[in-house]
C-alpha positions in Angstrom: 110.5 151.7 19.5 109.7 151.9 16.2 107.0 149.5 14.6 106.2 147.8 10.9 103.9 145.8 9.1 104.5 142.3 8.5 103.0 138.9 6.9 104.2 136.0 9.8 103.6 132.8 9.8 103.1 130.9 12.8 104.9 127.6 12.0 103.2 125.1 14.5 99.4 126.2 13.9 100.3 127.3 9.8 98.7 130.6 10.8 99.6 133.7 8.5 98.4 137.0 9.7 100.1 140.8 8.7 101.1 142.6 12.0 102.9 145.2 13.5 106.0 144.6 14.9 109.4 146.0 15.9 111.2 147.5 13.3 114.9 145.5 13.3 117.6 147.6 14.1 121.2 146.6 11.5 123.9 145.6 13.5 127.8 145.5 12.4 127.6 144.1 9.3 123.9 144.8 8.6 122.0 147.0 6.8 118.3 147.6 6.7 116.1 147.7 3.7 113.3 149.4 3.1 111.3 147.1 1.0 109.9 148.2 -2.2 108.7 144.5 -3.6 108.7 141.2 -2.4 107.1 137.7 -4.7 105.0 134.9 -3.9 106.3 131.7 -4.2 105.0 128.8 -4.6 107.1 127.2 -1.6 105.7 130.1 0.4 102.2 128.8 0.0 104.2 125.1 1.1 105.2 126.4 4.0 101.8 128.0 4.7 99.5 124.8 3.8 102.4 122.2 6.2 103.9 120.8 3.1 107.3 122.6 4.2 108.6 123.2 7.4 111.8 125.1 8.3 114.8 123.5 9.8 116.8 126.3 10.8 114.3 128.6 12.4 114.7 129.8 16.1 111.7 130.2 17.6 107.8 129.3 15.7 107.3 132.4 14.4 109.1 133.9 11.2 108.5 136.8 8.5 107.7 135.1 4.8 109.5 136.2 1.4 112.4 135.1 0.3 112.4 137.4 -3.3 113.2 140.8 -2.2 114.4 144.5 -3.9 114.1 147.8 -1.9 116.5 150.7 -0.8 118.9 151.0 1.8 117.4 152.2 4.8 119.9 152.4 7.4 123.7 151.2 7.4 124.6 149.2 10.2 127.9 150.1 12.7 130.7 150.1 10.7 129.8 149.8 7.2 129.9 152.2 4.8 129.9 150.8 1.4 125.6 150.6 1.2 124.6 154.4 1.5 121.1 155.1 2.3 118.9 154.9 -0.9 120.6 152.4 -2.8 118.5 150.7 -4.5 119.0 146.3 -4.0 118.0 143.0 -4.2 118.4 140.7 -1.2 119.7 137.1 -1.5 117.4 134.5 -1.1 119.6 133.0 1.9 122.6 133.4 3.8 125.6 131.0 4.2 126.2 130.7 8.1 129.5 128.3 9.1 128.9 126.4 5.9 125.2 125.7 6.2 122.4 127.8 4.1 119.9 129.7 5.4 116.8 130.6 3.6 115.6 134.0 3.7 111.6 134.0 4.9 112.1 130.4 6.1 115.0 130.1 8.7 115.2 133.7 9.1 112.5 136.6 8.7 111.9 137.5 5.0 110.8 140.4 3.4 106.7 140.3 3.4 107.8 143.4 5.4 107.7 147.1 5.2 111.8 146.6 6.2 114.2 143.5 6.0 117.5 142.7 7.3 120.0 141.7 5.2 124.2 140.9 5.8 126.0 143.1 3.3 127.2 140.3 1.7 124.0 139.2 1.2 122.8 141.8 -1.4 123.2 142.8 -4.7 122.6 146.1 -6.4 120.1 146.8 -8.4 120.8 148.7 -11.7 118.5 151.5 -11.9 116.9 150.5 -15.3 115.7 147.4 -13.5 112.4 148.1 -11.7 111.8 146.5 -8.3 108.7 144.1 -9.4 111.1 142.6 -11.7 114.1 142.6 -9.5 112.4 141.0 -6.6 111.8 137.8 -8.6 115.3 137.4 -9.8 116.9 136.0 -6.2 114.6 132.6 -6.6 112.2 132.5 -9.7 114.6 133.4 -12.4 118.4 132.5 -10.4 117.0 128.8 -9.4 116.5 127.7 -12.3 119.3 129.4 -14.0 121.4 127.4 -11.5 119.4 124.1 -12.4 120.3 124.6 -15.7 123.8 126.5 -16.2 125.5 124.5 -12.9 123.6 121.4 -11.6 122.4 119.9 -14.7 125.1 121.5 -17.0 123.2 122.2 -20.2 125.5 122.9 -23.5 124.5 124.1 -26.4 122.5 122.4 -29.0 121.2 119.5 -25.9 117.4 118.2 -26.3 115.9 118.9 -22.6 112.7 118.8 -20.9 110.7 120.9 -18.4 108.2 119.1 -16.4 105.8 122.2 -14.9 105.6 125.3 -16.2 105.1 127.7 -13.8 106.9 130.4 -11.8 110.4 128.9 -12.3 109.6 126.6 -14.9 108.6 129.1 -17.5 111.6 131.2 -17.0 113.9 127.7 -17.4 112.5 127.4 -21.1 113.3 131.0 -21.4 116.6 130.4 -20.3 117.3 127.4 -21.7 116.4 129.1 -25.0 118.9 131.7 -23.7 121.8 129.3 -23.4 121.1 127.6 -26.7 119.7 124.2 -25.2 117.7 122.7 -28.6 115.0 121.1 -28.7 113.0 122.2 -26.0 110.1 120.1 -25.0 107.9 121.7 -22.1 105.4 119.1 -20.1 102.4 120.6 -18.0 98.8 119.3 -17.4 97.6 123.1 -18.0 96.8 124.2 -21.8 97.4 127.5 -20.1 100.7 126.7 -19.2 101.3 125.0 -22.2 100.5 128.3 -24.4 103.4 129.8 -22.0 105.8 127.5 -22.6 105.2 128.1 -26.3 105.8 132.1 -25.8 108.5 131.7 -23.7 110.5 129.5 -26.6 109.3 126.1 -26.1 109.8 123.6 -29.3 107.1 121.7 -28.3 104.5 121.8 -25.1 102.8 118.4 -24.2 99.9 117.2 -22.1 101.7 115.0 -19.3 98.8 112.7 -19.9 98.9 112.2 -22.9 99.7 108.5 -24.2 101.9 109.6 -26.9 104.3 111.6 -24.7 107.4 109.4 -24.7 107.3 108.5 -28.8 106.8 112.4 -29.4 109.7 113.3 -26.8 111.8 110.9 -28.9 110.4 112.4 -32.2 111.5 116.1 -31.7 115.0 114.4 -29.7 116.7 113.0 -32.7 115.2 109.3 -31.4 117.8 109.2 -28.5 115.8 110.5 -25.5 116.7 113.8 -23.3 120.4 114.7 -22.4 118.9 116.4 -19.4 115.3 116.8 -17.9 114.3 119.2 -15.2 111.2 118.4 -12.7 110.0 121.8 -11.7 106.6 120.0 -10.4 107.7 117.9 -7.1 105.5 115.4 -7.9 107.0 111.8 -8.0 104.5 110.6 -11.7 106.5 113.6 -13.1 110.0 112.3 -12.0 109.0 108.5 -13.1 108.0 110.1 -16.5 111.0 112.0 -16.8 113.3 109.5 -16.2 111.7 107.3 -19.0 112.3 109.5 -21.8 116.1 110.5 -20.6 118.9 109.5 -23.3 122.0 107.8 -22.4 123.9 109.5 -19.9 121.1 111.9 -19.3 120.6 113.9 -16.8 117.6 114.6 -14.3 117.4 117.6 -12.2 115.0 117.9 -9.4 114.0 121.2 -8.4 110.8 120.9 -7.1 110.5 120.4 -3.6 108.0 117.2 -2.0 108.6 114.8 0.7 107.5 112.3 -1.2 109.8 109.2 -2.5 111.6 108.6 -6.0 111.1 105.4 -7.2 113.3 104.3 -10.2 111.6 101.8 -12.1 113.6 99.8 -14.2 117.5 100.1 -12.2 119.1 97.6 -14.6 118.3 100.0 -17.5 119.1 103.1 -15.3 122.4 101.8 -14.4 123.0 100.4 -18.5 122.5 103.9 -19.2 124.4 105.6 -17.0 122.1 108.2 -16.3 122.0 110.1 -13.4 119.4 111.9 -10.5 120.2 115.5 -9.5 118.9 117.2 -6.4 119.1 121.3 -6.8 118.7 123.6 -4.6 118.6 127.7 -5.0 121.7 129.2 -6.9 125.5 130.3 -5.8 123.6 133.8 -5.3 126.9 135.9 -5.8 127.8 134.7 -8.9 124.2 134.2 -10.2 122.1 137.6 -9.1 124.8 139.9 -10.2 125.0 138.2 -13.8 121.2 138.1 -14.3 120.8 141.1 -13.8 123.4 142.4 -16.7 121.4 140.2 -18.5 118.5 142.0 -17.8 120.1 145.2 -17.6 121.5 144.4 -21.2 118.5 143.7 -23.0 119.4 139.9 -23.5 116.3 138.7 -20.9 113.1 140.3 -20.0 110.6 139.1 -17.4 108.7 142.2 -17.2 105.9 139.2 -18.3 106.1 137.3 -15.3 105.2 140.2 -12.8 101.2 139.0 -13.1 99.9 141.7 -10.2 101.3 143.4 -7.6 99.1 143.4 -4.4 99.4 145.7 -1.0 101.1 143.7 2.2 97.6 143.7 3.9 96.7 141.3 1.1 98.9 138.7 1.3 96.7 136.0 2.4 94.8 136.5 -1.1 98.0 136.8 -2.6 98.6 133.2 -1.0 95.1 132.1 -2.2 95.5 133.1 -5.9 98.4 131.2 -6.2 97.9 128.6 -4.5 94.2 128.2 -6.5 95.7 129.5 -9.8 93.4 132.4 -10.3 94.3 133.9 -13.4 97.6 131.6 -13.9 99.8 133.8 -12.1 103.6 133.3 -12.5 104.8 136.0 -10.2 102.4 138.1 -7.8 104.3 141.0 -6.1 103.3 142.3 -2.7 103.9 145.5 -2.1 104.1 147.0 1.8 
């Protein structure tokens, strides 16, 4: 049988190692991809450190990665529409009888030399596109673009607000910018972060601590508050703050992921105002992946700056650590098997 290198996590102890194992074999259906990139994402380093636990795995073991692109390897019985070589990029998760399952959580990922992947869970990948940047597009670049364009239904010309800007939150300004979304006020604790924001086509970057925060949101949003604010942090002081600078009506999105409770402050005002909490989660991959990436493919987005390093497999675990410690501000690191 033939082996591969892969980065599992053992989900009861939170123990990563890279280690060879069987290489999967595509069933009807299938096909197997020989993985050229794969990112780090924060909720890998969640999963890693107990903050995240998969719901949907069988068995305690599974393969990380979640943000994929490679070339067909092998075709499984019976389907001929993915020849060998193809160059792809592999859904974040599959939809099985209704429910979703996330790729590198409930089922192995692709911190792999090969990955599985259902053929209708890919996407190809135009060859202008290189894998680095591909890889990122399933989750760092599609959730977000989800957040914005579905769940929190951003039009033209809306003040909004991004609360942490890192890996997706720096490509949300960018695509809020994209869809036309005006002003745009970014809020992170990191004058790093803050500085990217600002590159990336933010009106206005704040200091979550600082005491002006709410008159200055209201300053730059024509007095009336946000129409829609997006918590990219999963902390609950973010969501609170949030909240207290959304207009009438106004939307909040949360996309950051924490077990931790919501607590809405004021519920006579909430109510008064109509506004309203969002969860999000991922993107309607089909729809999403192929559209990105004419976007990309046309010139109209670029995230060739958010590919920070690429790393071999065997370094995962220091991938892990640099961005889990923010060494360097990463947004995206790439492992590479």
């Amino acid at each position: 049988m033939e082996r591969m290198l892969a980065a599992r996590l053992h989900v009861p102890s939170r123990t990563l190692r890279v280690e060879e194992v069987p290489r999967p074999r595509p069933g009807p259906g299938e096909v197997l991809v020989k993985v050229e990139a794969a990112g780090v994402c924060l909720s890998d380093v969640h999963l890693i450190d107990g903050t995240l636990t998969p719901l949907l795995l069988k068995g305690d073991t599974v393969t990380l990665g979640h943000e994929v692109a490679g070339t067909v390897a092998e075709a499984g019985p019976g389907v001929t529409a993915w020849p060998a070589g193809r160059r792809v990029v592999l859904h974040a998760g599959e939809l099985r009888d209704g429910v979703v399952f996330t790729r590198g959580v409930d089922y192995d990922g692709g911190w792999a030399e090969y990955a599985l992947s259902r053929v209708d869970a890919l996407t190809p990948l135009p060859d202008a596109i290189p894998f680095e940047q591909g890889a990122i597009i399933p989750d760092a670049v599609s959730t977000p673009w989800g957040a914005i364009t579905a769940t929190g239904e951003v039009r033209p010309a809306e003040a909004v607000g991004v609360w942490g800007v890192g890996g997706l939150g720096v490509h949300a300004v960018r695509l809020l910018r994209a869809v036309g979304a005006c002003p745009i006020v970014a809020v992170d604790p990191s004058p790093v972060a803050r500085e990217r924001a600002l590159a990336a086509g933010a009106d206005l970057a704040l200091d979550s601590a600082d005491p002006e925060l709410r008159t200055r949101v209201r300053a730059v949003a024509a007095g009336t508050g946000l129409a829609a604010a997006f918590d990219f942090a999963g902390v609950a002081a973010v969501r609170e703050q949030a909240l207290s600078v959304l207009a009438a009506k106004g939307r909040l999105v949360l996309v950051g992921l924490t077990n931790q409770p919501l607590t809405v402050a004021d519920g006579t005002r909430f109510s008064y105002l109509q506004q309203q909490i969002r969860g999000h989660y991922g993107s309607d991959m089909p729809v999403a992946l192929p559209a990105l990436l004419r976007l990309v493919e046309g010139g109209r987005l670029d995230f060739s700056a958010s590919v920070s390093d690429v790393l071999p497999l065997a370094r995962a675990a220091e991938a892990v650590e640099r961005l889990e410690k923010k060494v360097g501000d990463p947004v995206r690191l790439i492992l590479r098997p």
